[in-house]
C-alpha positions, 0 to 999 in steps of 0.5 A: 330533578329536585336536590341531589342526594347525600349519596350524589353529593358525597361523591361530587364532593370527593370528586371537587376536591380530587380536582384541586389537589390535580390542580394544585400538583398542576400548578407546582409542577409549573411554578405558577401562582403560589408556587412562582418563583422570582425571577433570576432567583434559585433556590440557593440564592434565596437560602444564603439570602437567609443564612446572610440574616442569621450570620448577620444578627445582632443578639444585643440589638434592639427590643427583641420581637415575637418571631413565629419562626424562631426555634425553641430556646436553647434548640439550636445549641441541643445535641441532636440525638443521643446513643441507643436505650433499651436496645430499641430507642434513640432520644433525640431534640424534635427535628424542623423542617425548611421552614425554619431554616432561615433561623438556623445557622447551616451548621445546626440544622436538623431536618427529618431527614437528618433525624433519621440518618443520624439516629440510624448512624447511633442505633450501628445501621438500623433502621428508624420505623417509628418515630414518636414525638411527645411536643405539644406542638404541631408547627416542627415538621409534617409527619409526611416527611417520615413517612414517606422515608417507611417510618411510622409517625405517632403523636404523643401530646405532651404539655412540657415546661413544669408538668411531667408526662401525664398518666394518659401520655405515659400509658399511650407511649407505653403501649405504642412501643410495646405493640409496633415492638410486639407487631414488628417482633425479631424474625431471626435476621439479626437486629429489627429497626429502633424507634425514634423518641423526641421532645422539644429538646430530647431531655426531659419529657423523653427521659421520662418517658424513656425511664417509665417503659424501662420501669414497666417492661423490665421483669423488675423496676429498679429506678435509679438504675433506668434513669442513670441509664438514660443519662448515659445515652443522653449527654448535655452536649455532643462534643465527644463523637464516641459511642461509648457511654462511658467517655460521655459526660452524663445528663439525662433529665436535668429537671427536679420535678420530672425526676421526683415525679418518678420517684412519687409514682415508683415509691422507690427509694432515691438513692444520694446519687440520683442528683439532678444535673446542672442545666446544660450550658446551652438552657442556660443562654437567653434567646432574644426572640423570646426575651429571655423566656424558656419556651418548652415547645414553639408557641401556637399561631393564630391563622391570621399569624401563619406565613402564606407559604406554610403547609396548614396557612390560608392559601392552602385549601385543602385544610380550609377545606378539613372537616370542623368535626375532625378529629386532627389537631389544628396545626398552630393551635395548642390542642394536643393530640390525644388530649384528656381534660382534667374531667377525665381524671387524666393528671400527672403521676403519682398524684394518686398516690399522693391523694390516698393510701390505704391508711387514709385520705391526705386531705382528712376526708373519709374513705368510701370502699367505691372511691375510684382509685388510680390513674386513667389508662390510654384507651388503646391499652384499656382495650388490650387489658380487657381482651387479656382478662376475658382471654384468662377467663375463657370468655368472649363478648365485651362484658365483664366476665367474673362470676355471679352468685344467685340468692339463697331461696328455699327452692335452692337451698338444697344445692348446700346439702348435695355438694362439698361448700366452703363459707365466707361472708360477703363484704358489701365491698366494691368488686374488682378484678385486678390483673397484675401485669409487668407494666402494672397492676389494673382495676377492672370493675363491674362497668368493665372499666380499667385503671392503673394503680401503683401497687407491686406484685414480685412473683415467688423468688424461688419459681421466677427470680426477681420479677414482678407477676405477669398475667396474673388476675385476681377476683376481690372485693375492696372495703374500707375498714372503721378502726376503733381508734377512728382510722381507716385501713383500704383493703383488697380482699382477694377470694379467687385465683382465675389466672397465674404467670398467664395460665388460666386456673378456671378448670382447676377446682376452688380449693387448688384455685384459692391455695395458689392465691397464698403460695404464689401472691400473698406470700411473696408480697409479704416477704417483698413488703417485710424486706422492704419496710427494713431497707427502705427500698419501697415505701408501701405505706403509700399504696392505695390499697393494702392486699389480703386473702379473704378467709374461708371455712369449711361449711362447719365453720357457718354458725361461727361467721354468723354468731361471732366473726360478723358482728366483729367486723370493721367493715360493712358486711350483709350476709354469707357466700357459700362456694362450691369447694370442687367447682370450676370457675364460671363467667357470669352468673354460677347456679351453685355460688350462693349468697345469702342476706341479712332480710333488711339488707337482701337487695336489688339493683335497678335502674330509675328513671323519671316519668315526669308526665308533664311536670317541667319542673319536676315536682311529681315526678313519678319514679319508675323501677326498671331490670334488664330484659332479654336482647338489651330490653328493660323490664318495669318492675311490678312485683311485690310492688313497683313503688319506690321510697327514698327513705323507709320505715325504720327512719323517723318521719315525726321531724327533727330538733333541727327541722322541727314538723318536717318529718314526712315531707322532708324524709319523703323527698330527700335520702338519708345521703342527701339524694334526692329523686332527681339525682337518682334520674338515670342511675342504678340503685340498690334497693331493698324491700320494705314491707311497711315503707311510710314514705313511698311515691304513690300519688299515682294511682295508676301505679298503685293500681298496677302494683296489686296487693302488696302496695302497702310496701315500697322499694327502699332506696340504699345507695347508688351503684356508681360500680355498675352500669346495667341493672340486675337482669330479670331472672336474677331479680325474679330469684333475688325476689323470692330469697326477700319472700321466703325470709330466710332468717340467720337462725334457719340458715344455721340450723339448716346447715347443721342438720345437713351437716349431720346427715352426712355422718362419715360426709362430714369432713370438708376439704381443709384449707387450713383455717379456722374461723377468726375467734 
């Protein structure tokens, strides 16, 4: 018969482990094995065995011992639950389960059970649906036990102690609320169910994440507000029954650095009000079974550790038996659900805002216009920003969907003269797009990649009242600017309006696009931003990024972009975009959006790749130039040249006072920004063409052989696009290729668009925006 097949042991697998569970089930209901019973001895009798224990213990009495059942400090002396914020959530202390009962006086016992009860007696009668627990733990409760009662459980890991929730674990709350809230909705019938929202002991981590839902789901954040609210619904003790805020004796978050934390992330001004709390009585007492230490969470058991009788302990089989790959956090271990590593640029918040403003790096080190800024957003809510901007630009797929430009060729240069055409240059900036939402603003790049950054959007005052913008998504670019004093200045440059408040813009034409732009989001924020820099409400200055609409002119204006508005620029900049004035907006590449480059700076992006042919070390490596292809193909690049130089022949290769006789070999193996070739391996690079490169990778003949007449000239590096994740596609490379044959000069462009311009006689006057170049 030979091996079973995989398919035949799944199926036997599934069948071996039904029969435990059977057999388990069997043996409870029998009280055998596991589950027997002593003789003589009910279950009552064993619980007053344990409540004796409890009455009886001697806190003074002896050397205290590690009890892995003895509930976090200061728990037992917690209030349970508190009353109802936001209309929807009731704060409360984590529940324990039977386990830890025996630990518990009766009077204090807090199950799941009674969780719900008593946050449904808080919420007037409504019923729990969803609880979410923000411990770090995994030992308080099975989850099962609210689930089976038709309440929905999430984890939302949160470490406790001295770190408030991190931008993952604020971003993931957030976003779970809002969609069992949004999935749920209120269908007419009266109130709907509340959410039940616990730490270890109510207070700190729910505060906190109680105060950033207020903060990004109301239409305007008013921080000191949220948190007072909060400290009115989560008193320090439960002494006084009422449900009237006002009769309870405020606490809330009681720890400095949550509440400062909030502060750091919000930039709102902190009002002499907004104290910290004393500690409650019951923090404040020492837990002999910790020696005096304040455990936030229970700490975690090794396996050898966890009592025989536990839910996840050894005899058990059925977690034995879980998969090693799951993705279930080990009961006991201190894994967190949903974690993020520091890698993943998870961090605490605010600490972005704190490492950059748009005025400069706190550590002194230089700005770079593709340094990532903001905080990492929870996955499920990157998702949903994703489909609401692809949903804005009438796109489908899973690609970024702004539009592209094609390069300025002389096959197309006549586009210039058939339409009306706005001019502007072209930073070579990072692009974004940024959508502006009421829980934030969101970086979304070329990779199709979302952060959260911490920069306020308020809608126009007279439209909107006092709110913040809401589906409104901008197209920019952001750049760095080189003062002359040596400083640096981060700015967003904003050049399209492809959505406002949630209506799609992409059939308007460009000029209506890019007026909206001023009146609905420039202009409000620089009234906002004025108001604020008087009282001191905001504190801008600690922004990432300064936000600024990128000037344009009629095509009239091209001579003085190019002859006297570029060379004055503080910012990289490599040629000019010419936008069709009448046009819609258009995903992906737009025939009629131009770009035209500076020669030396006309480029493509490729992606390199190694050929190693044997050499393990490296050394000989020869790279390989690659575009897109069709059906997610890759193409190697062949024409004019397939060769590739790290550096190119406008750089010395005759060595240096340093590296004296070094020239060629040193120039030939290492860029001017240190890469080398085997830093390059994988990533997409920008190149442009360069006709006499002196220090290309042609030791293969074969590829010289394959590269015709042009392998005199090279693909000169320029820099790593760590903005993109795909190379240029092949048509677009074909066309950017010709744009580099035809060398169109700044001369010819200038020239060409004045005699378009006097052709058209009475044509001449372009749609006005209302701007002239900058002298």
């Amino acid at each position: 018969g030979g091996a079973p097949r995989p398919r035949e042991s799944l199926v036997a697998m599934e069948e071996l482990q039904k029969a435990k569970r059977e057999r388990l089930e069997q043996m409870r209901k029998m009280g055998i094995g596991k589950f027997q019973k002593d003789e003589g001895q009910t279950d009552a009798m064993r619980q007053n065995v344990r409540d004796e224990d409890v009455r009886n213990k001697d806190p003074l009495s002896s050397k205290p011992s590690f009890d892995p059942w003895s509930p976090p400090h200061g728990w037992v002396g917690a209030p349970a639950v508190g009353s109802l914020v936001a209309d929807v959530f009731v704060p409360s202390k984590t529940p324990l389960d039977e386990r830890w009962s025996s630990r518990v006086p009766p009077e204090r016992r807090y199950t799941p059970e009674d969780a719900l009860r008593l946050a449904s007696a808080a919420a007037g009668g409504r019923k729990v649906e969803l609880v979410i627990d923000l411990t770090n733990s995994n030992r308080y409760y099975d989850p099962a036990a609210f689930e089976k009662k038709g309440a929905a459980h999430v984890k939302v890991a949160c470490v406790g102690k001295d770190a408030p929730p991190d931008a993952v674990a604020v971003s993931r709350f957030v976003y779970e609320a809002s969609k069992f809230l949004a999935e749920r909705g209120r269908d007419g019938r009266g109130k709907n169910g509340v959410i039940l929202v616990h730490c270890t002991h109510g207070f700190n981590r729910t505060g906190a994440a109680l105060v950033h839902y207020m903060q990004r789901t109301r239409p305007w954040p008013k921080l000191n507000e949220h948190l007072a609210e909060f400290a009115a619904a989560r008193p320090s003790s439960d002494a006084v029954p009422s449900s009237s805020a006002a009769e309870r004796t405020p606490c809330g978050i009681y720890k400095p650095e949550y509440i400062q934390s909030l502060f750091d992330e919000y930039l709102e001004r902190r009002f002499r009000t907004t104290a910290a709390p004393p500690l409650p009585a019951w923090k404040l007492e020492s837990s002999p079974d910790e020696g005096g230490k304040a455990e936030t969470d229970a700490p975690p058991l090794p396996d050898s550790a966890v009592p025989a009788d536990d839910l996840f302990g050894a005899s058990n089989p059925e977690y034995l038996a879980t998969s090693a790959t799951s993705r279930a956090p080990r009961p006991g271990g201190d894994a967190p659900i949903g974690s993020v590593s520091a890698d993943a640029g998870g961090g605490a918040l605010g600490d972005a805002s704190r490492r950059t403003t748009a005025g400069g790096n706190l550590d002194g080190s230089r700005m770079h216009h593709d340094d990532v800024l903001g905080e990492v957003v929870f996955e499920g809510q990157a998702r949903e920003i994703r489909n609401v901007v692809l949903w804005l630009c009438g796109q489908e797929g899973s690609r970024f969907p702004g539009s592209q430009p094609v390069s300025l060729a002389r096959d197309n240069m006549h586009e210039v003269a058939r339409r009306e055409y706005h001019v502007t240059w072209k930073a070579d900036g990072t692009r974004y797009m940024l959508l502006c939402m009421r829980d934030g603003a969101y970086l979304v790049d070329r990779k199709f990649a979302v952060r959260r950054v911490v920069v306020r959007f308020p809608a126009p005052l007279k439209t909107h009242g006092v709110a913040t913008h809401n589906a409104t998504l901008l197209d920019g670019e952001m750049v760095v600017d080189d003062l002359p004093d040596g400083s640096q200045r981060r700015r967003f440059l904003v050049y399209d309006c492809v959505a406002a408040f949630g209506e799609k813009l992409i059939d308007k034409p460009f000029v209506e696009r890019y007026g909206i732009i001023t009146k609905s989001v420039v202009d409000p924020r620089g009234a906002f931003l004025a108001e604020a820099g008087k009282s001191g409400s905001y504190d801008f200055s600690k922004e990432p990024f300064s936000v600024r609409r990128k000037d344009f002119a009629p095509l009239a204006g091209t001579e003085k972009f190019v002859r006297e508005f570029i060379p004055k620029l503080t910012h990289e900049c490599d040629g000019l975009i010419f936008q069709p004035s009448r046009a819609r907006y258009e995903n992906g590449t737009m025939p009629h959006l131009l770009k035209w480059k500076f020669t030396h700076l006309n480029s493509v992006d490729f992606l390199l790749r190694l050929d190693s042919r044997g050499a393990g070390d490296g050394k000989g490596a020869i790279p390989r130039l690659f575009v897109g292809g069709e059906r997610e193909t890759l193409v190697d690049v062949r024409e004019p040249s397939g060769l590739f130089a790290l550096r190119g022949s406008h750089e010395d290769g005759d060595g240096d006072e340093e590296h004296p006789g070094a020239g060629t070999e040193r120039l030939r193996d290492v860029a001017a920004d240190g890469s080398t070739l085997r830093d390059l391996d994988g990533r997409i690079v920008e190149c442009a063409w360069d006709k006499v490169a002196r220090f290309a990778f042609d030791d293969d003949s074969e590829r010289k052989h394959e590269s015709g007449a042009h392998s005199s000239g090279a693909w000169r590096y320029m820099r790593v696009r760590s903005d993109k994740d795909a190379p240029n596609f092949v048509t677009v490379y074909k066309h950017t290729l010709q744009s580099i044959l035809d060398d169109i000069t700044e001369d010819e462009i200038v020239d060409f668009v004045g005699e378009t311009l006097s052709k058209r006689r009475s044509e001449t006057a372009d749609a006005g925006l209302g701007y002239a170049p900058p002298v």
